[in-house]
VOMARDREN-439124 format. One record per atom (N, C-alpha, C, O): residue in three letters; x negated, y, z. Coordinates in steps of 0.05 Angstrom, whole numbers, padded with zeros to 5 digits, always signed. Layout:
<recs>
ALAXYZ;...
</recs>
This chain:
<recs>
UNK-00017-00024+00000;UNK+00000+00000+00000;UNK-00018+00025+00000;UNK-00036+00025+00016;UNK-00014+00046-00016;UNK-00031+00066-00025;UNK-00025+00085+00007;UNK-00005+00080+00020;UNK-00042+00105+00016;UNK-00041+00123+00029;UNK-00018+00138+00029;UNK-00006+00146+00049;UNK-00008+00142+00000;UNK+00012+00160+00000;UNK+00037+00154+00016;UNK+00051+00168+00030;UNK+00038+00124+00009;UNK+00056+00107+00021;UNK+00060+00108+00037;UNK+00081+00115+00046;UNK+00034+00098+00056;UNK+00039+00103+00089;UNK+00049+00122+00097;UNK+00070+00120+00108;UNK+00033+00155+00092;UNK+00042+00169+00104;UNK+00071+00181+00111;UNK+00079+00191+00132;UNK+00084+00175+00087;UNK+00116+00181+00080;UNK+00119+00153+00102;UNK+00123+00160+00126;UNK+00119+00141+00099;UNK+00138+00122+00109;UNK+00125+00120+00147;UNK+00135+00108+00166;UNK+00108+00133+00145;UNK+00100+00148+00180;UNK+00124+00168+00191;UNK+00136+00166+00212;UNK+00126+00193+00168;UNK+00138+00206+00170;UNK+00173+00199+00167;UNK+00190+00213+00176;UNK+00178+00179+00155;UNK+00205+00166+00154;UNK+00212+00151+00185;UNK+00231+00153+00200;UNK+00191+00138+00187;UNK+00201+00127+00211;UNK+00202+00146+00238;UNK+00215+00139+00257;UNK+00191+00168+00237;UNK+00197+00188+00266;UNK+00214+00211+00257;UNK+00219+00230+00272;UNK+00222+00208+00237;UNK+00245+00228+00228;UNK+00267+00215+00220;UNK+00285+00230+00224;UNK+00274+00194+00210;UNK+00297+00176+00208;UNK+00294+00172+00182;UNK+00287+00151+00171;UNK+00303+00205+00162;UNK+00326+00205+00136;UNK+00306+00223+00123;UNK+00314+00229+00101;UNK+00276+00239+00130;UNK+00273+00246+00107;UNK+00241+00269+00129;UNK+00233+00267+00152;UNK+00234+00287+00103;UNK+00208+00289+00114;UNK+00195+00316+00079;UNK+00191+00310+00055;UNK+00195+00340+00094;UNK+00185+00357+00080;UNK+00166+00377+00088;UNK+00166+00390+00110;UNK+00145+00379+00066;UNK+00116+00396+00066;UNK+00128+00429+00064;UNK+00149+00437+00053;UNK+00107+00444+00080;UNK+00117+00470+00081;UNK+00098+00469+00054;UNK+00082+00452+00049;UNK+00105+00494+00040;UNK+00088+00502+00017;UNK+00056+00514+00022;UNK+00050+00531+00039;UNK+00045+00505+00010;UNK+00015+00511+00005;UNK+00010+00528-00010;UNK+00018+00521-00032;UNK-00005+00557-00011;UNK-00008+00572-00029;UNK-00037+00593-00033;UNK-00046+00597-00011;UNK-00045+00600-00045;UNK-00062+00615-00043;UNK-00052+00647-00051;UNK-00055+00668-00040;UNK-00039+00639-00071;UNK-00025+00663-00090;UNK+00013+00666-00082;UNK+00029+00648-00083;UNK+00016+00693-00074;UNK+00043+00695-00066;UNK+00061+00706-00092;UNK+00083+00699-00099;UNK+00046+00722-00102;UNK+00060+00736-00132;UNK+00038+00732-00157;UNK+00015+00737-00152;UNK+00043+00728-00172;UNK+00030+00729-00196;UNK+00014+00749-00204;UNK+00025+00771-00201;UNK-00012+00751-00213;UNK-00029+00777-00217;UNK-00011+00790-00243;UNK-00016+00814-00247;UNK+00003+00781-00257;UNK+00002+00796-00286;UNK+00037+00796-00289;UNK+00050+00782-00273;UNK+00052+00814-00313;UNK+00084+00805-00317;UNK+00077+00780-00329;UNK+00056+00773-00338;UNK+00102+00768-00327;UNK+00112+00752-00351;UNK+00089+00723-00351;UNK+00094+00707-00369;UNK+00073+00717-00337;UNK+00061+00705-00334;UNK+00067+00662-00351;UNK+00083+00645-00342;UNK+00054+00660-00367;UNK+00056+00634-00381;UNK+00051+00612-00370;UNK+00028+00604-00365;UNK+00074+00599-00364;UNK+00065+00565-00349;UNK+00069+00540-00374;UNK+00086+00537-00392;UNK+00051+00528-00368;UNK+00052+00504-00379;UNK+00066+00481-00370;UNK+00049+00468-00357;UNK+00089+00468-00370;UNK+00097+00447-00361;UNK+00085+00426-00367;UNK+00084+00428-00392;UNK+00078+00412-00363;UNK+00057+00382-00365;UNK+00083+00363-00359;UNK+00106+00365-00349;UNK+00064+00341-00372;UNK+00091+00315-00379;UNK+00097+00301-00351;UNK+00080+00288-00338;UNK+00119+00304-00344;UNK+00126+00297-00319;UNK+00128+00273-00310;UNK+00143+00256-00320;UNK+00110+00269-00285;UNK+00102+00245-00276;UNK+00120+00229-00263;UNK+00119+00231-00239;UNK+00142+00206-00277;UNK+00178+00210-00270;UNK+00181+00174-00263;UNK+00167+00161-00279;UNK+00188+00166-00253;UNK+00198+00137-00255;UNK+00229+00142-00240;UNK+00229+00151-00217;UNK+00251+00138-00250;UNK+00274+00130-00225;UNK+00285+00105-00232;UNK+00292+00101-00255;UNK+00289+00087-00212;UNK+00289+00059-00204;UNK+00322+00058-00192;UNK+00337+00075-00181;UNK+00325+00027-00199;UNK+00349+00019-00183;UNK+00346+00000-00162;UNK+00326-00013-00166;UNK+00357-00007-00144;UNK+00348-00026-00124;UNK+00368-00045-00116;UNK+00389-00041-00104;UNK+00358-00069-00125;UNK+00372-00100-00126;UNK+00378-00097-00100;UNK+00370-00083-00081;UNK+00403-00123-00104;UNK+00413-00134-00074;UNK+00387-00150-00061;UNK+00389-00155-00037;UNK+00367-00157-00071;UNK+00340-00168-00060;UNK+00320-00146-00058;UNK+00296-00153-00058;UNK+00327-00121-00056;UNK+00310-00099-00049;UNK+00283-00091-00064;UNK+00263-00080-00054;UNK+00289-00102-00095;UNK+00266-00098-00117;UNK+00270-00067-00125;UNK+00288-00054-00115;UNK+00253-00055-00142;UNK+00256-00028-00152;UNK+00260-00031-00183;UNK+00239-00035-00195;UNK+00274-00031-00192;UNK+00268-00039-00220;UNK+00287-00011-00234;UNK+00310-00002-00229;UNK+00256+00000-00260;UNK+00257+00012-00269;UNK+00289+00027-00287;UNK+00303+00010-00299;UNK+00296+00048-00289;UNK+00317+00054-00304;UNK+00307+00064-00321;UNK+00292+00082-00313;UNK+00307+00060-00352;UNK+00299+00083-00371;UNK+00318+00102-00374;UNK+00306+00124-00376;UNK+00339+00105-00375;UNK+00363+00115-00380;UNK+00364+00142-00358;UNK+00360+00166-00359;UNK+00368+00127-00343;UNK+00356+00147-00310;UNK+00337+00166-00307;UNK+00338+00188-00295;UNK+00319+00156-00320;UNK+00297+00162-00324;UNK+00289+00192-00338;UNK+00277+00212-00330;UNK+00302+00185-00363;UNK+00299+00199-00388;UNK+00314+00229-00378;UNK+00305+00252-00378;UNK+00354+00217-00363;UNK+00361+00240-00362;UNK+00353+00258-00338;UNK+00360+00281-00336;UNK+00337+00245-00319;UNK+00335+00258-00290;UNK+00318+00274-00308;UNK+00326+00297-00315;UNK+00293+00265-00318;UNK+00268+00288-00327;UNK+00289+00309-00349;UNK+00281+00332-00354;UNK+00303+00304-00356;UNK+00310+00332-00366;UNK+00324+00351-00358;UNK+00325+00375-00362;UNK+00340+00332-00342;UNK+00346+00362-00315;UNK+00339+00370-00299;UNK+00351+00386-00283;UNK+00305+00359-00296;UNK+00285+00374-00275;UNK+00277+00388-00301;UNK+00288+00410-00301;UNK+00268+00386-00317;UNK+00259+00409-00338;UNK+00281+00441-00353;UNK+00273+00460-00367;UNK+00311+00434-00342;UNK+00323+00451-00348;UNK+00329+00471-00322;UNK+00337+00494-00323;UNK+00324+00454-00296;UNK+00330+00469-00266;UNK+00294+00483-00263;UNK+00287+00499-00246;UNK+00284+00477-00274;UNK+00250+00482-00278;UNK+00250+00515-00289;UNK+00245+00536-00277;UNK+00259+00509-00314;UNK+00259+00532-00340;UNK+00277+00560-00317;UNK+00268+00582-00313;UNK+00306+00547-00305;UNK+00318+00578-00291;UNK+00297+00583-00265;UNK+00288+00606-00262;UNK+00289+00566-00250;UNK+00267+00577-00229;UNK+00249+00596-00248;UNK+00254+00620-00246;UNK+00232+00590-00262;UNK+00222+00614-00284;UNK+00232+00633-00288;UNK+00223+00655-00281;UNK+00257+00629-00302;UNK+00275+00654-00310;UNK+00276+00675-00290;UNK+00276+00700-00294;UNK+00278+00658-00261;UNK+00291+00682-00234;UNK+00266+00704-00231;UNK+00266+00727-00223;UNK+00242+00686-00243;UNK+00210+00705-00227;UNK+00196+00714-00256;UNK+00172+00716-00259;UNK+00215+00719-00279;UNK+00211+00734-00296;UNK+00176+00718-00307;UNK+00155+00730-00312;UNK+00182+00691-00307;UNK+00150+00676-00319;UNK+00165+00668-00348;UNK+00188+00676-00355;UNK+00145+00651-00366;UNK+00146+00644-00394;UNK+00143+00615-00392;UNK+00120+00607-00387;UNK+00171+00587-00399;UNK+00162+00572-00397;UNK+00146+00560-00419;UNK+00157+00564-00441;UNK+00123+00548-00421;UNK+00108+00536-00443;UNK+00109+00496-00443;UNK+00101+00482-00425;UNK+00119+00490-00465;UNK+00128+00459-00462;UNK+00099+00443-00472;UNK+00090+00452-00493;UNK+00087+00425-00461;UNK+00067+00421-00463;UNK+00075+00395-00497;UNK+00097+00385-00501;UNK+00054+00392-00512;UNK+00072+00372-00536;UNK+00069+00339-00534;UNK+00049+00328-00544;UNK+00087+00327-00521;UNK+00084+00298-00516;UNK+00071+00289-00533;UNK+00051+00276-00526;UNK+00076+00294-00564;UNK+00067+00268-00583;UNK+00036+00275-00592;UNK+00027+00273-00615;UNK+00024+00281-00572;UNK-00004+00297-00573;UNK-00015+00272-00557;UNK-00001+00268-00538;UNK-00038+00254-00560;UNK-00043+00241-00549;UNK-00081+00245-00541;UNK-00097+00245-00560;UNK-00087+00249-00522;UNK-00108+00263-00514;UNK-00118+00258-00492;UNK-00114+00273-00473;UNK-00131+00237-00491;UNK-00149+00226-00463;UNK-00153+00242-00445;UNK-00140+00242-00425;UNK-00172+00256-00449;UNK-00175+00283-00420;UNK-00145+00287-00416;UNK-00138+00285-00393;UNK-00127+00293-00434;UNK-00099+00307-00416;UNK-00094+00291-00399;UNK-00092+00302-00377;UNK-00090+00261-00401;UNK-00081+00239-00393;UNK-00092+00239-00370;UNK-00081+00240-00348;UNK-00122+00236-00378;UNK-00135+00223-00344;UNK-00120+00257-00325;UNK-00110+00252-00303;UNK-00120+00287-00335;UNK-00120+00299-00314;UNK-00091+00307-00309;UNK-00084+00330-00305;UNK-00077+00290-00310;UNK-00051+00282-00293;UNK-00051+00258-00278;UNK-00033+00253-00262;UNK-00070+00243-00284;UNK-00068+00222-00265;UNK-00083+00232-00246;UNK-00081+00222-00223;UNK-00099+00250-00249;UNK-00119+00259-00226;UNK-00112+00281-00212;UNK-00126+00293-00195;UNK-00078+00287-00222;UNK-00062+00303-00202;UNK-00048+00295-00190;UNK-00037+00308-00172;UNK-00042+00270-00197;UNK-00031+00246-00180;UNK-00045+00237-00148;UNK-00033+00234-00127;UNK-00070+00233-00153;UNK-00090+00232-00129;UNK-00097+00246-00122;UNK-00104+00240-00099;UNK-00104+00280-00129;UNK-00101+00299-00112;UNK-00080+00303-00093;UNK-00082+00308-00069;UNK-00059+00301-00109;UNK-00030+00315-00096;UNK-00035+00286-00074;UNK-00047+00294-00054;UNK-00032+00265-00073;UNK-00035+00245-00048;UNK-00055+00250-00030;UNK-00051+00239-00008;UNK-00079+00265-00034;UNK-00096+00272-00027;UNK-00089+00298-00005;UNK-00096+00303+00018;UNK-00074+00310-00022;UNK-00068+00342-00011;UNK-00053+00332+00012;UNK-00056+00342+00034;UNK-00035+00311+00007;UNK-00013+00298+00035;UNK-00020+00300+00052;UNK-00012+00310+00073;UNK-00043+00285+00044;UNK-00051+00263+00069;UNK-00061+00285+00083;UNK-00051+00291+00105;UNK-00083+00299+00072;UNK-00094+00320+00093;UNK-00088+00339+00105;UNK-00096+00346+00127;UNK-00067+00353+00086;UNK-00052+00376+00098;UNK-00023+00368+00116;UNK-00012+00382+00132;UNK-00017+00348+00110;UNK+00005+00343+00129;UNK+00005+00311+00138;UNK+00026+00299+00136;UNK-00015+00299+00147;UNK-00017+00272+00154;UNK-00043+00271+00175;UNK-00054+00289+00186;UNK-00050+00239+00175;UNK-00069+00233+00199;UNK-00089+00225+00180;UNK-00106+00207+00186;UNK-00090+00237+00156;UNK-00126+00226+00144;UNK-00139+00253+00135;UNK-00142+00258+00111;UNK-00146+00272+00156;UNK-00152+00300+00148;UNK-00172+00296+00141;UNK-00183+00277+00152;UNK-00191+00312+00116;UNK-00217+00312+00117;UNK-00222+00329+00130;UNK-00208+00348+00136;UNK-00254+00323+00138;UNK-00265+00336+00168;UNK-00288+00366+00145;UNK-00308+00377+00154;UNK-00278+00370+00121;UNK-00296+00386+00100;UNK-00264+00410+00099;UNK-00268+00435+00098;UNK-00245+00401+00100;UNK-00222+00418+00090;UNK-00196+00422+00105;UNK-00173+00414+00105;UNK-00218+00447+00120;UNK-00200+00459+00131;UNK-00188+00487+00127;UNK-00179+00501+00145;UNK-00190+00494+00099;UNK-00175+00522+00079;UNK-00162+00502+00064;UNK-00170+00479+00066;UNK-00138+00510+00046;UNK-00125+00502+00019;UNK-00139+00505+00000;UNK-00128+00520-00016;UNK-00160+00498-00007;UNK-00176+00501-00030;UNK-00181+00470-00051;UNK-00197+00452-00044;UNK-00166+00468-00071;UNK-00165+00441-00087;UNK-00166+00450-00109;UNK-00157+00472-00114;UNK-00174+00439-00124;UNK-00177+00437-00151;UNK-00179+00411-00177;UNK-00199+00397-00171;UNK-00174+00408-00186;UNK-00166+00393-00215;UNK-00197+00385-00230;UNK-00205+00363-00238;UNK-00210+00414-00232;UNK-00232+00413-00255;UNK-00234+00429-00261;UNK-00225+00445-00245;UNK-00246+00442-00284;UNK-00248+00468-00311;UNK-00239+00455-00335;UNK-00234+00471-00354;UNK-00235+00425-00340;UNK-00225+00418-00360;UNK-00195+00430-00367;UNK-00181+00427-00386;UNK-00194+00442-00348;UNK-00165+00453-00350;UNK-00153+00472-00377;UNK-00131+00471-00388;UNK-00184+00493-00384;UNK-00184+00504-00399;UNK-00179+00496-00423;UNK-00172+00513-00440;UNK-00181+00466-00429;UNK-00172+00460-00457;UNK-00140+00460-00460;UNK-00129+00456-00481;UNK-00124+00466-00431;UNK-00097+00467-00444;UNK-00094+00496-00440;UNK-00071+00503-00447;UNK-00118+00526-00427;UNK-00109+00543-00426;UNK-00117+00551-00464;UNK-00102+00563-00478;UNK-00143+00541-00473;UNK-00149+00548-00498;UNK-00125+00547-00522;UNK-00119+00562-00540;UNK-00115+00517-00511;UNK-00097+00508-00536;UNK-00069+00522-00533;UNK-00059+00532-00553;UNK-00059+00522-00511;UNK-00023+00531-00505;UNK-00018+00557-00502;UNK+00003+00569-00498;UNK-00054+00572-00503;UNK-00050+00601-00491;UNK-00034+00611-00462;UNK-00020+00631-00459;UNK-00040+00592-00443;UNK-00032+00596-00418;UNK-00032+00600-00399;UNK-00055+00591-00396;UNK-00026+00606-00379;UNK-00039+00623-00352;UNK-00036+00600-00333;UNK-00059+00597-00324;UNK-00026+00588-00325;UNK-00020+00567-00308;UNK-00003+00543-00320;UNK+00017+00546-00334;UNK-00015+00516-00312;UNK+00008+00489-00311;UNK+00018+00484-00281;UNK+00012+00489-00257;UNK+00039+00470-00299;UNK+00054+00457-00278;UNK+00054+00434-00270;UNK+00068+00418-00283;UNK+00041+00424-00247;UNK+00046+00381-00257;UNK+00071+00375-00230;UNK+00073+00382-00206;UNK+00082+00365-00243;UNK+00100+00340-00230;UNK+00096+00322-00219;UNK+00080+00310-00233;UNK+00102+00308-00195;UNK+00108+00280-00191;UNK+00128+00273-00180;UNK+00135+00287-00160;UNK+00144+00253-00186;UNK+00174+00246-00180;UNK+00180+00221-00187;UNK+00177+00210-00209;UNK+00192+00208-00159;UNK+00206+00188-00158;UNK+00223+00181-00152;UNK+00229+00199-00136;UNK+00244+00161-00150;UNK+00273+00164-00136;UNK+00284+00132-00140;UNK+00279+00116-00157;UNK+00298+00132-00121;UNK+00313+00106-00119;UNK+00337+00103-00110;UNK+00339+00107-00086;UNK+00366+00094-00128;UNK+00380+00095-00117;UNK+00402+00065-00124;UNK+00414+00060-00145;UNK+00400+00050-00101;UNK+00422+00031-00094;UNK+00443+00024-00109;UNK+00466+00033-00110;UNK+00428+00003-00122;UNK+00464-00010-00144;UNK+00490-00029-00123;UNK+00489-00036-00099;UNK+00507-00032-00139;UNK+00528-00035-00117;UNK+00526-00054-00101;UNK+00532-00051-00077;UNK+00516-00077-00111;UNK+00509-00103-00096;UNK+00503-00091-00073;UNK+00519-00091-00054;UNK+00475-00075-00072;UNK+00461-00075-00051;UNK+00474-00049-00028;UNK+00476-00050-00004;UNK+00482-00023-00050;UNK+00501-00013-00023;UNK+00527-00026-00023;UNK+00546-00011-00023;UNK+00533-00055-00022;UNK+00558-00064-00002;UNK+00541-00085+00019;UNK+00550-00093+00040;UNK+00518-00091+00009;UNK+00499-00103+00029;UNK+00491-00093+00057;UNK+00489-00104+00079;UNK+00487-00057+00043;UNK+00480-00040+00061;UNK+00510-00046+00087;UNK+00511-00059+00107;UNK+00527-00033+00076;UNK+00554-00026+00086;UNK+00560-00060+00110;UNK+00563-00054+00134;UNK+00561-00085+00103;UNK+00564-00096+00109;UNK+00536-00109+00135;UNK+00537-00120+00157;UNK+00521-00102+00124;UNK+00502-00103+00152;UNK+00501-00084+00173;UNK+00493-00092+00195;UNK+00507-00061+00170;UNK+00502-00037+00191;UNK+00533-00046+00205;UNK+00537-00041+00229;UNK+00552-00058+00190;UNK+00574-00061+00207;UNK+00574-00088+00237;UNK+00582-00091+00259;UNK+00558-00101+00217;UNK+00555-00133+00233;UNK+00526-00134+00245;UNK+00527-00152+00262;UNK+00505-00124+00245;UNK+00486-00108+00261;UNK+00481-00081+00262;UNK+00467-00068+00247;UNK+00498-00075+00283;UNK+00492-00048+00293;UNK+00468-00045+00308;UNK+00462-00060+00327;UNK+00446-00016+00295;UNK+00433-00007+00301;UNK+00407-00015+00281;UNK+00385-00004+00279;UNK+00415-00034+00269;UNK+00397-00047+00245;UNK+00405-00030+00219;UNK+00429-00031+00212;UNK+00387-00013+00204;UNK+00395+00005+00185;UNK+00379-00003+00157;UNK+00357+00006+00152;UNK+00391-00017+00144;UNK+00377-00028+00119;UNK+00357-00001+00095;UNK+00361+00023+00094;UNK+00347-00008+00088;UNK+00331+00017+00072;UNK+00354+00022+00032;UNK+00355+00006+00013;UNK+00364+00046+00037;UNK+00373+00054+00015;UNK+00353+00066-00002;UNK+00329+00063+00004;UNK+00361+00081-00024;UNK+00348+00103-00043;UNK+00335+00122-00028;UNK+00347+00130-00008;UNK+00310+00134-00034;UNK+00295+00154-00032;UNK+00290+00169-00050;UNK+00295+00163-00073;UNK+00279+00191-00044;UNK+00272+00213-00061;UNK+00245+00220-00056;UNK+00244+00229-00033;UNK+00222+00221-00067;UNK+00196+00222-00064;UNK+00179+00248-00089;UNK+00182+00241-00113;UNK+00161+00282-00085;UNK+00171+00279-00099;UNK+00142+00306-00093;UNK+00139+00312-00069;UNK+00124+00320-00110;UNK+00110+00343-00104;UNK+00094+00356-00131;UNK+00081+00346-00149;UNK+00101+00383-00125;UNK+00084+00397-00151;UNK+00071+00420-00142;UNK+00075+00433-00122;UNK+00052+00422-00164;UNK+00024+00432-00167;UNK+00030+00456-00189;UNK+00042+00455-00210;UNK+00015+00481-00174;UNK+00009+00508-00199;UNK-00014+00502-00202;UNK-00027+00497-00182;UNK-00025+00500-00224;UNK-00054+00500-00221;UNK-00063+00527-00245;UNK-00050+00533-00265;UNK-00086+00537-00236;UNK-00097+00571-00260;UNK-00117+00550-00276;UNK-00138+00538-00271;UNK-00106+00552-00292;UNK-00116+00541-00320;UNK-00152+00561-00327;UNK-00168+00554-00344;UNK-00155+00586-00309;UNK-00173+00588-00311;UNK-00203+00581-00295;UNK-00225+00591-00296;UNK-00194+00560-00281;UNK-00210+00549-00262;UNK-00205+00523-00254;UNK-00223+00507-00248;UNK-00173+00514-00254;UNK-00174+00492-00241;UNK-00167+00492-00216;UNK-00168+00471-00203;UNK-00160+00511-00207;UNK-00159+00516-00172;UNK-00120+00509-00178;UNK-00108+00514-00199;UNK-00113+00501-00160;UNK-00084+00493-00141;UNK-00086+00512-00134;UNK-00106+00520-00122;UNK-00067+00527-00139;UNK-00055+00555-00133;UNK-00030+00552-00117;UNK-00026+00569-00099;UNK-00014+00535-00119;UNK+00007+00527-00103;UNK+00018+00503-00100;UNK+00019+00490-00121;UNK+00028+00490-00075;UNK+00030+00462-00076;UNK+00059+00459-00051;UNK+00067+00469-00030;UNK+00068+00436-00071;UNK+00094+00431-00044;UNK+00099+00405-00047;UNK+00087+00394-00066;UNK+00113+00391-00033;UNK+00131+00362-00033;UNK+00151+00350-00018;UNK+00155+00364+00002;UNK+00160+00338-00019;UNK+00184+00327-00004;UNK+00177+00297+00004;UNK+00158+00286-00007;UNK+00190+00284+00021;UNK+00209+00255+00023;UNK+00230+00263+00034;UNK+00227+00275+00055;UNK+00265+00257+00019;UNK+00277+00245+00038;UNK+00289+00225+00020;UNK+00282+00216-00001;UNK+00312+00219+00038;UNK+00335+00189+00031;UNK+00354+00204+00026;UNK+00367+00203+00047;UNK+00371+00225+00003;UNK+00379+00234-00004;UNK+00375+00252-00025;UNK+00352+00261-00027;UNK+00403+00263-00051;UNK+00391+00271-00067;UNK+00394+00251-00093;UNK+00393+00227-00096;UNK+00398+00272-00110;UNK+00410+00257-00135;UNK+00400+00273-00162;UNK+00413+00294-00166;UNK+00383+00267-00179;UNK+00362+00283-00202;UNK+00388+00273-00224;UNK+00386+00291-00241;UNK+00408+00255-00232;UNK+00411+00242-00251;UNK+00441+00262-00263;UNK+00455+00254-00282;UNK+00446+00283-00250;UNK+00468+00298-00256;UNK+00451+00324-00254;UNK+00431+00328-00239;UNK+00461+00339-00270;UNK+00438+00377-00273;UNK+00453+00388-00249;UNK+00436+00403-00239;UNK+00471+00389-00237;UNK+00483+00409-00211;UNK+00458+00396-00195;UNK+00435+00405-00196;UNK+00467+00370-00177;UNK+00445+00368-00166;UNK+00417+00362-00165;UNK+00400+00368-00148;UNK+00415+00354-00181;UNK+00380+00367-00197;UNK+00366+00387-00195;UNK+00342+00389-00192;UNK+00389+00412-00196;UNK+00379+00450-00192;UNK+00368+00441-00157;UNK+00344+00435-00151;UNK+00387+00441-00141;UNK+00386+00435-00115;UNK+00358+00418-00117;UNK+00339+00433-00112;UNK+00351+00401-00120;UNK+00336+00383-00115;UNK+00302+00407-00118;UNK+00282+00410-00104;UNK+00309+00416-00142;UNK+00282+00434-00158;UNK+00282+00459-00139;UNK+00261+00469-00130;UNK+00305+00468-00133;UNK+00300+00491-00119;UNK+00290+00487-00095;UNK+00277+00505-00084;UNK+00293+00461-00082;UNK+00277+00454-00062;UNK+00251+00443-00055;UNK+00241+00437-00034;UNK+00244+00443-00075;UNK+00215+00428-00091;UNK+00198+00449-00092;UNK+00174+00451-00085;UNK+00223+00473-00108;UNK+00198+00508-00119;UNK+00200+00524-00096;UNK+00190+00546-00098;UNK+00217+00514-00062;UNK+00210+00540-00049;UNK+00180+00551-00050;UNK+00160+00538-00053;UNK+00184+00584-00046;UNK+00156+00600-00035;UNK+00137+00595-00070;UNK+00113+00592-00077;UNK+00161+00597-00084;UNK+00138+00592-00115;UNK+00135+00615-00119;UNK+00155+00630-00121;UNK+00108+00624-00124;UNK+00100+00651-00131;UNK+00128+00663-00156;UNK+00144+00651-00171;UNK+00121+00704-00148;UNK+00143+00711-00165;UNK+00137+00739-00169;UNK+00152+00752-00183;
</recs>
């Protein structure tokens, strides 16, 4: 089980139902108007969960949650007067690739230390960064900042919430594990590489797969986003 894991599920068990990062920031407003973000391809899986408590993937789910985090995405922009910039999927480009997976282990990284029990004993300011490779998406998209994503979610097919329903009734105080919401994003200045702003969530609630609640979900994702 990865670090990330633990720690959420540290934080699940002394909080019951859920577990959120205050925002991390360096930058409170943007130096410039109108400022250009890059959305990067969003790091998305949402799963269903068998009456045997497997996760198994939804594409469907999948496909529509990420596009109503990219349309509740685009109005957070709109409110702070930024420029969204769509990064081009069918661009296939090794460095891009590895440096989203390596915002993947930052951002687990950033958890653990800024809000968990594996602090590094080197980092004690918010100071993270990605790379300078960054610049090849500020060269190419003409952009002032990306955005990376990570998001996951799980929610209970019927089998399993009448499973749920039927055990909490016939063991009380025994609370079977439903859907979660797991979930953190990254500003990063494309002219350096530096994390400019960072937030995340866990809870067990929460629904990406309809755009009403999706906004809710993002707007709680972008509090304290520069503006």
């Amino acid at each position: 089980m990865s670090r990330l894991l633990v720690i959420f599920l540290f934080f699940f068990i002394f909080s019951c139902s859920s577990f959120n990062t205050e925002p991390k920031y360096t930058i409170s407003v943007f130096d410039k108007n109108s400022p250009k973000i890059l959305l990067m391809p969003i790091d998305i899986e949402i799963c269903e969960l068998t009456l045997a408590g497997m996760c198994e993937p939804n594409a469907v789910w999948t496909k529509n949650s990420e596009e109503n985090i990219i349309i509740s995405f685009k109005e957070v922009l709109n409110r702070r007067n930024a420029v969204l910039k769509k990064y081009n999927i069918n661009e296939k480009n090794d460095n891009i690739i590895q440096l989203i997976k390596l915002h993947t282990q930052i951002g687990q990284e950033i958890i653990n230390n800024e809000y968990g029990p594996f602090e590094l004993p080197t980092k004690k300011e918010f100071n993270w960064s990605i790379g300078k490779k960054v610049k090849l998406l500020k060269n190419k998209y003409k952009s002032d900042y990306a955005i990376f994503i990570y998001f996951r979610d799980q929610y209970s097919s019927t089998e399993r919430f009448i499973y749920n329903i039927v055990t909490a009734v016939l063991f009380p105080g025994i609370i079977p594990i439903g859907g979660s919401q797991l979930a953190f994003g990254s500003l990063v200045n494309l002219n350096n590489g530096e994390i400019t702003w960072f937030n995340g969530y866990y809870r067990s609630f929460g629904d990406v797969r309809d755009l009403e609640n999706a906004r809710d979900t993002v707007n709680k994702l972008f509090e304290e986003f520069p503006g």
